[in-house]
C-alpha positions in Angstrom: 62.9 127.3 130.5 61.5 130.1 132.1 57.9 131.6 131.5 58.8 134.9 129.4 61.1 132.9 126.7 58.4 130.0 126.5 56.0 132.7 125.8 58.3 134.4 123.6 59.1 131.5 121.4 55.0 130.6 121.1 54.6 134.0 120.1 57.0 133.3 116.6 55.9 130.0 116.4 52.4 131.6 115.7 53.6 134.4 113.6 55.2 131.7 111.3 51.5 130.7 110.4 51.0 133.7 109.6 50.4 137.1 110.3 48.1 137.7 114.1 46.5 140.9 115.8 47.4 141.6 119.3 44.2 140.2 120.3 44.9 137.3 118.8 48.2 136.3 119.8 46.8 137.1 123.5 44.5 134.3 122.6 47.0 132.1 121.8 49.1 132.0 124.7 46.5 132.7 127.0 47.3 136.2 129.3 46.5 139.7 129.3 47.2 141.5 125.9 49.2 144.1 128.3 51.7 141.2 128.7 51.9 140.0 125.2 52.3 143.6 123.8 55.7 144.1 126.5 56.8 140.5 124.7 56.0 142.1 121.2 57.7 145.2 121.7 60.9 143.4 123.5 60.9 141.2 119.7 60.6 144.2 118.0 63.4 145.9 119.2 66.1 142.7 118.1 63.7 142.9 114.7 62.5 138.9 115.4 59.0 140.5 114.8 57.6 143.7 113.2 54.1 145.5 112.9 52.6 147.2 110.2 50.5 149.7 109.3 47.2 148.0 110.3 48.8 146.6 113.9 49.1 143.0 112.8 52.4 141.3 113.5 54.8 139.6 111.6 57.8 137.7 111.7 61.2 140.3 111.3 64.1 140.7 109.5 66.2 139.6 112.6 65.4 136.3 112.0 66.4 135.8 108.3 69.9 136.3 109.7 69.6 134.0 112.6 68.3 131.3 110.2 71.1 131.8 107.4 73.4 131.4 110.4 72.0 128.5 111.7 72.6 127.0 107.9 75.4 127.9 107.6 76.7 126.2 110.8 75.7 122.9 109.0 78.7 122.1 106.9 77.3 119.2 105.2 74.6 121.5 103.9 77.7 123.7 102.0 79.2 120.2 100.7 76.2 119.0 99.5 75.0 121.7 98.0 76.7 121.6 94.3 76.0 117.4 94.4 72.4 117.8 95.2 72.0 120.9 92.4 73.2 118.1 89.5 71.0 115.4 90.5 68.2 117.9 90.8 68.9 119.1 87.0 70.2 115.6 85.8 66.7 114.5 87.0 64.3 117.3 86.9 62.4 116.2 90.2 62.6 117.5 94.1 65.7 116.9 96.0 66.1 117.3 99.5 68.7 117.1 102.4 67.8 116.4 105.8 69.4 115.8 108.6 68.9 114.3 112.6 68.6 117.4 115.2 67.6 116.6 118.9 64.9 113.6 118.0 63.4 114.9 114.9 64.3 115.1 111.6 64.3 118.1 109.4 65.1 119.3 106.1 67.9 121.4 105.6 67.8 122.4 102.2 65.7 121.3 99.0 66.0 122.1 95.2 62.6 122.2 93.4 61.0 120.1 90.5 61.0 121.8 87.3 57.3 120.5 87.0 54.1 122.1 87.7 53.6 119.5 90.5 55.5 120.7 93.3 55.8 119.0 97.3 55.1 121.4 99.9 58.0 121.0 101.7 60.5 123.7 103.2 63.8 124.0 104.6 63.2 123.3 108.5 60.1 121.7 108.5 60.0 118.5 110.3 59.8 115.4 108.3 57.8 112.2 109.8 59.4 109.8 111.5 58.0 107.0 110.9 57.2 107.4 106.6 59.6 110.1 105.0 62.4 108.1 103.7 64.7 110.5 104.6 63.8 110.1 108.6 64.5 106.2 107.7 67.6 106.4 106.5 68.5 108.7 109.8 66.9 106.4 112.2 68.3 103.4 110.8 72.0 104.4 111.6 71.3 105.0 115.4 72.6 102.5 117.5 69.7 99.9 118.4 69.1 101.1 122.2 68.3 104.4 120.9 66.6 103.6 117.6 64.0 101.4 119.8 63.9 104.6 122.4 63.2 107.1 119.4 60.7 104.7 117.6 59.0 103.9 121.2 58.0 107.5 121.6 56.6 107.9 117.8 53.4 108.7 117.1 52.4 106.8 114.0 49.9 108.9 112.6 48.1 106.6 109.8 48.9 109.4 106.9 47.6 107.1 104.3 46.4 103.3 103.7 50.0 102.7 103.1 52.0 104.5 106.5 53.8 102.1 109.1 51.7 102.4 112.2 53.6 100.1 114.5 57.1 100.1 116.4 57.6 96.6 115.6 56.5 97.8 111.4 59.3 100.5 111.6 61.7 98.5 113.9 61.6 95.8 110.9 61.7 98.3 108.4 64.5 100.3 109.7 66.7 96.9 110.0 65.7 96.2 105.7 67.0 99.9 105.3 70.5 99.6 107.5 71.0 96.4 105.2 70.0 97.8 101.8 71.8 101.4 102.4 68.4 103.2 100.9 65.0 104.1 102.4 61.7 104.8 100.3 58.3 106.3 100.7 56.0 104.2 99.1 53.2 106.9 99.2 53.3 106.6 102.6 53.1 110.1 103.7 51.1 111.6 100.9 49.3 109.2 98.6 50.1 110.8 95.7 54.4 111.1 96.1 56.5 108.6 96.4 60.6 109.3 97.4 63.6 107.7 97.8 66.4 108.1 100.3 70.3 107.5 100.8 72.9 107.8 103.5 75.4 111.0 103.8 78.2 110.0 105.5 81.2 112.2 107.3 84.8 110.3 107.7 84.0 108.0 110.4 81.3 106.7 108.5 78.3 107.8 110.3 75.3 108.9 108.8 75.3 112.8 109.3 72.3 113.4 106.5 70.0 112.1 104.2 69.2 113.2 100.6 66.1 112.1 98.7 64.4 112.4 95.7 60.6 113.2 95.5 58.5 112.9 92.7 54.3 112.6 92.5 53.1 109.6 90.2 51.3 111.8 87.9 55.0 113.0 86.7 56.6 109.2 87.0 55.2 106.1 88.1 56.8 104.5 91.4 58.9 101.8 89.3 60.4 104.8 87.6 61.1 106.6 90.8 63.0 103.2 92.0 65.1 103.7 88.7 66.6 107.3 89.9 68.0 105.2 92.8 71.6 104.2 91.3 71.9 108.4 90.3 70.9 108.9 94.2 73.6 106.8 95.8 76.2 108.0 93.7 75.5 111.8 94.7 75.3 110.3 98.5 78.6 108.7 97.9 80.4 112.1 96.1 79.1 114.4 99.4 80.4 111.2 101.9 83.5 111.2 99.8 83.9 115.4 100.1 82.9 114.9 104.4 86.0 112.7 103.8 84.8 109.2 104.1 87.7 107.1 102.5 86.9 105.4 98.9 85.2 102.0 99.1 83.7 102.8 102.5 80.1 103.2 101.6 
């Protein structure tokens, strides 16, 4: 990748922090402010970044397009959508859909809680690899060569007293999940939520996403949470069914 678009692409990855001076985006990458501003101005003329009225930058309009485009393009994402809407108001808790994109996994859409107690969460964060159910249930359907390459390269950050933080931990766990057909979070990633997970599939039966349900113990208990599972599968199996996996198959 050359120079200019590496730069370029660090520059929006900092404005979706937030919003940055000149100064300190020059910081951030590390060269002259005279090059960063020719970077900015380039952005600003395809509307990927704009300024305001007090020279701080911000992310543009041109990329809300981009982004509903690059939804759009997922077509499980459109078939899922009016499955994971019921289970989100049959239950009342957090739904999400994610799905496996070039080594990570990330969320590609979510319906919120109806509770005070929400997840922070958004559509194309990254989820962990090695706790978010969601990423287990992906990770699980690789073939083993890759799965063992993927989990090889993780880096089990210990998020709480209850996070895998081994290969040989998420190599066992991953073969409990290809078995079961389900993946949970036993407040594994944040001490406070716990989530379950189930397999999307498209026609030939391969695992193209993974939705979940998310819910903080203050609003149900985890033996609860286990309880929304048989509602979960079912919506997994009514999306595999409309991607066209035959009857009976999952």
């Amino acid at each position: 990748m050359s120079q200019t678009v590496t730069r370029a692409l660090r520059l929006l990855a900092e404005l979706g922090e937030g919003e940055r001076s000149l100064d300190q985006l020059a910081e951030v990458i590390g060269v002259h402010k005279t090059t960063v501003l020719r970077l900015l101005q380039s952005l600003e003329e395809e509307r990927f970044v704009y300024r305001d009225a007090a020279y701080r930058y911000h992310l543009g309009a041109g990329l809300f397009a981009l982004a509903g485009l690059a939804l759009e393009q997922r077509g499980v994402r459109r078939t899922a959508a009016p499955h994971l809407a019921a289970l989100n108001a049959a239950t009342g808790q957090t739904v999400h859909l994610a799905a496996y994109e070039g080594g990570e996994v990330v969320y590609i859409d979510k319906y919120d809680s109806r509770h005070p107690v929400r997840m922070y969460s958004r559509i194309g964060l990254r989820a962990a690899l090695h706790c978010a159910a969601v990423s287990k249930v992906l990770l699980a359907d690789l073939p083993e060569p890759e799965r063992r390459r993927v989990v090889a390269n993780v880096e089990f950050t210990p998020f709480t007293a209850n996070t895998l933080t081994g290969p040989e931990a998420l190599l066992t766990e991953l073969e409990t999940v290809a078995a079961q057909g389900w993946a949970q979070d036993h407040a594994e990633h944040e001490a406070f939520i716990n989530c379950i997970a189930a397999p999307v599939r498209d026609a030939t039966g391969r695992v193209v996403a993974a939705a979940s349900v998310s819910v903080p113990d203050i609003v149900l208990p985890y033996e609860q949470v286990l309880e929304l599972l048989p509602q979960l599968l079912a919506t997994a199996r009514a999306i595999s069914a409309d991607c066209g996996l035959p009857t009976g198959t999952a």
